[in-house]
C-alpha positions in Angstrom: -7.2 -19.9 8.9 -10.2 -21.3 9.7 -11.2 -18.6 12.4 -10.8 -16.0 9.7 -13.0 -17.8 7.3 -15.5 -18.6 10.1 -15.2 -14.7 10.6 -15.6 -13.7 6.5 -18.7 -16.5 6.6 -20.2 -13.6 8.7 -19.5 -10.7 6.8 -22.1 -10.0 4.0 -22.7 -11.5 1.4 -20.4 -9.6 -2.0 -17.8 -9.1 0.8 -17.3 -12.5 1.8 -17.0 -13.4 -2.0 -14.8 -11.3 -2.7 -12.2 -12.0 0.3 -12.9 -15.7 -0.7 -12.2 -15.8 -4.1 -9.9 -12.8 -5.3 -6.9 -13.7 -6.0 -4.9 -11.3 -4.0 -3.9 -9.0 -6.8 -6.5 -6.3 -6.8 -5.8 -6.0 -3.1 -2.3 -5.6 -3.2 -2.3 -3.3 -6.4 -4.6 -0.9 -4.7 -2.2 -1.3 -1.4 0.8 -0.5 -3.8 -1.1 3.2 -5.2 -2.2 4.1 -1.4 1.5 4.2 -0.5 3.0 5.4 -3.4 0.7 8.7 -2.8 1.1 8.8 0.6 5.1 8.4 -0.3 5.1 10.8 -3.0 2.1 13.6 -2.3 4.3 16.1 -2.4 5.1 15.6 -6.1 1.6 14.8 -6.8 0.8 18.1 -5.8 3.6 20.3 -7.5 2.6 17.9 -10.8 -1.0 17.9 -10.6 -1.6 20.3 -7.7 -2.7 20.4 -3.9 -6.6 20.1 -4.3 -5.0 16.7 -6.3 -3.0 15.6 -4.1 -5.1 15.8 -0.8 -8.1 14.2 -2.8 -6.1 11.4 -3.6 -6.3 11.0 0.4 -9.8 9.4 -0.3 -8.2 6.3 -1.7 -7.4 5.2 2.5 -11.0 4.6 3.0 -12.2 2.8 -0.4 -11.4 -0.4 2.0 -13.8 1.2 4.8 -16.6 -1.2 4.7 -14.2 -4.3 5.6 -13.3 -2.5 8.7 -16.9 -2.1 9.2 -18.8 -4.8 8.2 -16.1 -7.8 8.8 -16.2 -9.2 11.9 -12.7 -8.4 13.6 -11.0 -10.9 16.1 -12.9 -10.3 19.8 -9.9 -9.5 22.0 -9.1 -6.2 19.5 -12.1 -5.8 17.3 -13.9 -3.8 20.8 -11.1 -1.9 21.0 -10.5 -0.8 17.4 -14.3 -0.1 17.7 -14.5 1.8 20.3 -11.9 3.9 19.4 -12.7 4.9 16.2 -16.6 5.8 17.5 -14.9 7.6 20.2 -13.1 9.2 16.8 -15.8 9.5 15.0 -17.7 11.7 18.1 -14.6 14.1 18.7 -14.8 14.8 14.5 -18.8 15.6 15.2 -17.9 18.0 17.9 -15.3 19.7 16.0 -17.3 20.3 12.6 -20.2 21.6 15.4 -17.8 23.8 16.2 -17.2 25.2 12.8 -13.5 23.6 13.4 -12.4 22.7 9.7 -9.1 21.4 11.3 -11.4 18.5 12.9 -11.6 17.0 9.7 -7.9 17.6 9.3 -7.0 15.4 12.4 -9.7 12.7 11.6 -7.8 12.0 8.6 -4.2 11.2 10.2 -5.5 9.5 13.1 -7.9 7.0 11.3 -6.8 7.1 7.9 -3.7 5.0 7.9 -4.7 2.7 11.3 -8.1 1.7 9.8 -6.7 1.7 6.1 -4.3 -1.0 7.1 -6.9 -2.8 9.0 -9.1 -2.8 6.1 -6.3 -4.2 4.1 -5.6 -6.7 5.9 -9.2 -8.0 6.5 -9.8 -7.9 2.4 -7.1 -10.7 1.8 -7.1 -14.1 3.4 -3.3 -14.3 2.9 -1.8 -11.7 5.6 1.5 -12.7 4.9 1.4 -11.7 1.1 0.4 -8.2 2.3 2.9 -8.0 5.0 5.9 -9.1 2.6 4.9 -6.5 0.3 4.9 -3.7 2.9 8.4 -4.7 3.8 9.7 -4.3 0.3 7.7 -1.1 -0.7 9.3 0.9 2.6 12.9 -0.8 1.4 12.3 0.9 -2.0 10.8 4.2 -1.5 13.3 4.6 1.2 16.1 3.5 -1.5 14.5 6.1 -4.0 14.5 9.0 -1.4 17.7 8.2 0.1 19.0 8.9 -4.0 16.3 12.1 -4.3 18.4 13.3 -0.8 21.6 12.9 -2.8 20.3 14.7 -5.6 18.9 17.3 -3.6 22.0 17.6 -1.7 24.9 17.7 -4.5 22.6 18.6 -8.0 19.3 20.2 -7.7 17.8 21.6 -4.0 14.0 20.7 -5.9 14.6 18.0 -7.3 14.5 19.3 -10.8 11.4 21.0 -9.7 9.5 17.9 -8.3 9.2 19.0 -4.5 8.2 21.9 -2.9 9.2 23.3 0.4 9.1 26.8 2.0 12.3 25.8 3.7 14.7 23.5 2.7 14.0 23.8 -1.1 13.9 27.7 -1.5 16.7 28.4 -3.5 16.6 32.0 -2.2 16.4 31.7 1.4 19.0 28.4 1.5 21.6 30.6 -0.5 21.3 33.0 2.1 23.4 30.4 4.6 21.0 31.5 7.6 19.6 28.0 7.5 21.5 24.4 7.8 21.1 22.7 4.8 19.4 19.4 5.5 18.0 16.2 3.3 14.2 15.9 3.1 14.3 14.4 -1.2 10.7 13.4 -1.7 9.2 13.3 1.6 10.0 17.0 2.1 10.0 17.5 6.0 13.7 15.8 7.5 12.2 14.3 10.4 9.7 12.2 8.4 12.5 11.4 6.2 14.6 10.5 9.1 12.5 7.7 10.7 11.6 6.7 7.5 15.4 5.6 6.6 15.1 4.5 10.3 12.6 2.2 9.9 14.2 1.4 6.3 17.5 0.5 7.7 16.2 -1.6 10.7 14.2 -3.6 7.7 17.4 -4.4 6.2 19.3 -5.4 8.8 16.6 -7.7 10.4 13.9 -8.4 7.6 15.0 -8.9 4.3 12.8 -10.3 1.6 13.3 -13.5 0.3 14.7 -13.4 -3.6 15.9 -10.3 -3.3 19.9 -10.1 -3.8 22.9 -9.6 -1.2 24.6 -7.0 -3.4 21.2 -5.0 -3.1 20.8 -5.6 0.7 24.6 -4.2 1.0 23.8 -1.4 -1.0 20.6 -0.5 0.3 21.7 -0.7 4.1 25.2 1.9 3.4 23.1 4.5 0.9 20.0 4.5 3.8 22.4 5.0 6.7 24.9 7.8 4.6 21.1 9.7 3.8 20.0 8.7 7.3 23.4 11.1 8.4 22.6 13.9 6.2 18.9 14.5 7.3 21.3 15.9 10.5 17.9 14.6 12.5 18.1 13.0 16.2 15.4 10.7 16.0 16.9 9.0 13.2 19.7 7.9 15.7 17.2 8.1 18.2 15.2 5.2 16.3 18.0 3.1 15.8 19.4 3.1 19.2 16.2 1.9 20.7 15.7 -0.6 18.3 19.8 -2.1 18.2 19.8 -1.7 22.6 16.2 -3.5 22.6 17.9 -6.4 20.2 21.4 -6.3 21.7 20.3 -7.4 25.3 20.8 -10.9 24.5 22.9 -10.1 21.0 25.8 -7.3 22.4 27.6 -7.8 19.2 24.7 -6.9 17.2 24.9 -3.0 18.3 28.5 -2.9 18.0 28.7 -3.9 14.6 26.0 -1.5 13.0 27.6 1.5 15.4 31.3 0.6 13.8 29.4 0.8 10.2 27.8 4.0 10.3 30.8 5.3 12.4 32.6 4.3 9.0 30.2 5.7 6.5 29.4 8.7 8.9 33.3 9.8 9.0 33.5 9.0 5.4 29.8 10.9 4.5 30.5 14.1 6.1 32.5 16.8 8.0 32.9 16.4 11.9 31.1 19.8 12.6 27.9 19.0 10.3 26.5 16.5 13.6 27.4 19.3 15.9 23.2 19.5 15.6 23.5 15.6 16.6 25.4 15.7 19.6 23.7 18.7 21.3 20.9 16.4 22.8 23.6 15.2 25.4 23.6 18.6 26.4 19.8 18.8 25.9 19.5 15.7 28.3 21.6 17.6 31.0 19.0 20.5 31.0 15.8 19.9 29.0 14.4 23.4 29.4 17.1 24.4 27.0 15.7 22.2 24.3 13.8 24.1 21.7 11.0 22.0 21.5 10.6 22.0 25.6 8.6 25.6 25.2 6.2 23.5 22.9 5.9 20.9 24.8 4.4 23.2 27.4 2.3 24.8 25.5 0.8 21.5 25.2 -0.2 20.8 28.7 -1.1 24.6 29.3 -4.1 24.7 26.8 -5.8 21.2 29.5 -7.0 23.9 31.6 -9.8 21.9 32.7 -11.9 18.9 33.7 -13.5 19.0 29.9 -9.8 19.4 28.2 -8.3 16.9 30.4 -10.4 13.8 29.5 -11.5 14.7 25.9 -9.2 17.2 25.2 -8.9 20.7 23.1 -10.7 18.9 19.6 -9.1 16.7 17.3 -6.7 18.3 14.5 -6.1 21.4 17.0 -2.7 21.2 16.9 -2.6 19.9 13.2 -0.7 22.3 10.5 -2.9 21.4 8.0 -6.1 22.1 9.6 -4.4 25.4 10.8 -3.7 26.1 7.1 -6.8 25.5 6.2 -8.6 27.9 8.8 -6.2 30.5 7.5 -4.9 30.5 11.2 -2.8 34.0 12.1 -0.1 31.1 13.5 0.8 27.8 13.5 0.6 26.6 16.7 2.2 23.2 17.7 3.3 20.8 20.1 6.5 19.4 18.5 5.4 15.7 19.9 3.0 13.3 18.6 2.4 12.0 22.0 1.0 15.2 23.8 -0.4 16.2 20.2 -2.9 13.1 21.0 -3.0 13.9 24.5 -4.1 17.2 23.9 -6.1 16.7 21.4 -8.6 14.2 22.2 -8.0 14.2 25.9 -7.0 11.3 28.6 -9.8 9.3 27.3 -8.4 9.0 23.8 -4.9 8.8 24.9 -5.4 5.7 27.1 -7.7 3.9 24.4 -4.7 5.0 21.7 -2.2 3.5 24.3 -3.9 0.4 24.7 -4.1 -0.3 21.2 -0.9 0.3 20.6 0.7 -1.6 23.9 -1.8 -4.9 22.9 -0.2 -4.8 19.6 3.5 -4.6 21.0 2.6 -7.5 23.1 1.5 -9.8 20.7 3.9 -8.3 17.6 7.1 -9.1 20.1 5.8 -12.4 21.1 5.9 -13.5 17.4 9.1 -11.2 16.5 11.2 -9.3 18.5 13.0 -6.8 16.2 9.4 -5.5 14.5 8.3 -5.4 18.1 11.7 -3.4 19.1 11.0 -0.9 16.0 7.1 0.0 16.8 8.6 0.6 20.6 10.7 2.7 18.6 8.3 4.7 16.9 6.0 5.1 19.9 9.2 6.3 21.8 10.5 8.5 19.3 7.0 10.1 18.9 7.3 12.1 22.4 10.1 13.9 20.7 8.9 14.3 17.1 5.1 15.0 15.7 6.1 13.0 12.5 4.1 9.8 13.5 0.9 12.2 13.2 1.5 12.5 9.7 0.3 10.6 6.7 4.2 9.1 5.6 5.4 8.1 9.4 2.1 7.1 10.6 0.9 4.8 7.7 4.7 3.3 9.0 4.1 2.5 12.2 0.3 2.0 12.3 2.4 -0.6 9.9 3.5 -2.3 12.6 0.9 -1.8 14.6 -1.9 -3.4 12.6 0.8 -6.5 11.8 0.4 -7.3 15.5 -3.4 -7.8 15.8 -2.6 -10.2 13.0 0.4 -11.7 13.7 -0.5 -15.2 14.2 -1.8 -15.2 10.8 1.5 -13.7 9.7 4.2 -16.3 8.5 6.7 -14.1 9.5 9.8 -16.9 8.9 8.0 -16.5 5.0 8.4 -12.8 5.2 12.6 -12.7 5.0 15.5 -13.4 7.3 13.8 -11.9 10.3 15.4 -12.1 13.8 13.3 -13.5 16.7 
């Protein structure tokens, strides 16, 4: 504590007053409404509309000038620094460019890192900020697990609330050309998926203090029966890394949450609806056959030189969004957040990116080991899915990653029942 005084003492003069002498609540209010819209955009926009909705996107850098004018711990503060400039240079060179999608991928990959950061560096109590991330990703995973259930069984909208091309068009679902899958508020079922991923390894390592068994129970089976439905691999993908990772020293631990959703899996649906599931075996036999494979490619085709290979093809290339925007003839992508970054802001990029993130698993699984197990996760899961470049699943794991570089001003024994 008295480091991170000694560190406000040096920040100006209105920001060191108000870290000081707030009393938390403004802070965490504000961090409440960032998630709820990042959670919930999707309704935002069918409510209020899409120019709304992406606006409301502002909101993660109203914390900016902490980031920026607070002095950050030495070890991490050059390397958050230097990454964002580097950032900050690629998102020059793409609007240079005309490139409207550079503003696009400037958003998701600075928005929730340095939102978090800022966060945490406007409150002198980290713990209060990490207890209440904990429970906010318990409940909005809660409310779209029951969102899936209505989406499933009632009303493929929502009652109107969501909007996708996909998998809540009433015409083209009717049709039977296209498996029916969960996506409830999030609307995209791999974002969903690691978000009942992350939700469910919350609940069965880190649960908060106060908050009732009954609940926990209830919470863990409704998360894992959704978890099923969203028919995605990463979910199970997520959960295996993080239970094997846990179960080295614990065995029993993986075999009782395997028994449980075996149980809830046989009860939640028909054998043949995780046919989709247990095709990656085959997939892991011959990887060319996977449908993403041709994407991955595509990836590594478009480094076709010196330039592309250390800074890469422009920040946001790949990102749908910034596509949209340009009124692109296709959507290109690369069906992985890893070669996404790769690709996108070249080797130089990647290997800052990759040190940030390893330095933070370091120091996140010397404090705790299951939070450091699920941001392994999420790295790991993000050569197979581009979710973690988007706003819901990064602002997740960036989560994680920011709770490392302040772990040891974390009282994570505070937080809940969470495993070492």
């Amino acid at each position: 504590m008295r480091n991170e005084c000694k560190n406000i003492n040096c920040a100006p003069l209105f920001l060191a007053r108000f870290v000081k002498y707030n009393s938390s609540l403004p802070v965490l209010l504000f961090f409440c409404l960032v998630l709820v819209v990042i959670f919930f955009r999707n309704t935002i926009g069918v409510i209020f509309g899409d120019l709304f909705a992406n606006l409301s996107l502002v909101l993660l850098f109203l914390f900016f000038p902490f980031f920026l004018l607070v002095p950050l711990n030495r070890q991490f503060g050059l390397l958050l620094s230097v990454y964002f400039i580097y950032l900050v240079i690629q998102l020059f060179f793409g609007l240079s460019r005309g490139s409207a999608y550079a503003v696009v991928g400037f958003f998701n990959l600075t928005g929730p890192l340095f939102f978090l950061i800022s966060a945490y560096l406007a409150i002198l109590d980290k713990t209060k900020i990490f207890n209440l991330g904990v429970k906010l990703f318990i409940v909005f995973a809660f409310i779209n697990s029951l969102g899936a259930i209505i989406q499933a069984q009632v009303s493929i909208d929502i009652f109107g609330l969501i909007h996708n091309d996909i998998y809540a068009n009433y015409e083209l679902m009717s049709g039977g050309g296209v498996q029916k899958r969960a996506i409830s508020f999030i609307t995209s079922p791999q974002s969903l998926s690691l978000t009942l991923a992350f939700a469910t390894a919350l609940i069965f390592y880190t649960w908060p203090i106060g908050w009732s068994v009954f609940f926990r129970v209830l919470s863990f089976l409704l998360i894992v029966f959704v978890g099923a439905l969203t028919v995605s691999k990463v979910y199970f993908v997520f959960l295996f890394i993080v239970f094997f990772v846990m179960s080295i020293k614990k065995i029993y631990s993986i075999f009782i949450f395997l028994l449980g959703f075996l149980v809830v899996g046989v009860l939640a649906s028909a054998t043949t609806y995780f046919d989709r599931i247990f095709l990656m075996f085959d997939y892991i036999e011959n990887i060319r056959s996977y449908p993403a494979y041709e994407h991955w490619a595509r990836g590594f085709q478009h480094i076709d030189s010196a330039k592309s290979l250390f800074f890469g093809n422009g920040i946001g290339f790949y990102s749908r969004g910034g596509q949209i925007i340009q009124e692109s003839d296709s959507i290109i992508g690369v069906e992985s957040f890893l070669i996404q970054v790769f690709s996108e802001i070249g080797l130089v990029g990647f290997s800052l990116f990759s040190l940030i993130s390893g330095y933070s698993y370091y120091l996140l699984r010397r404090k705790n080991k299951s939070l450091g197990a699920m941001l392994l996760a999420f790295v790991v899961v993000g050569f197979f899915t581009p979710a973690p470049y988007g706003f819901v699943v990064g602002m997740q794991m960036c989560f994680l990653l920011v709770a490392g570089f302040f772990a040891n001003r974390i009282d994570f024994v505070g937080v809940g029942e969470v495993s070492r």
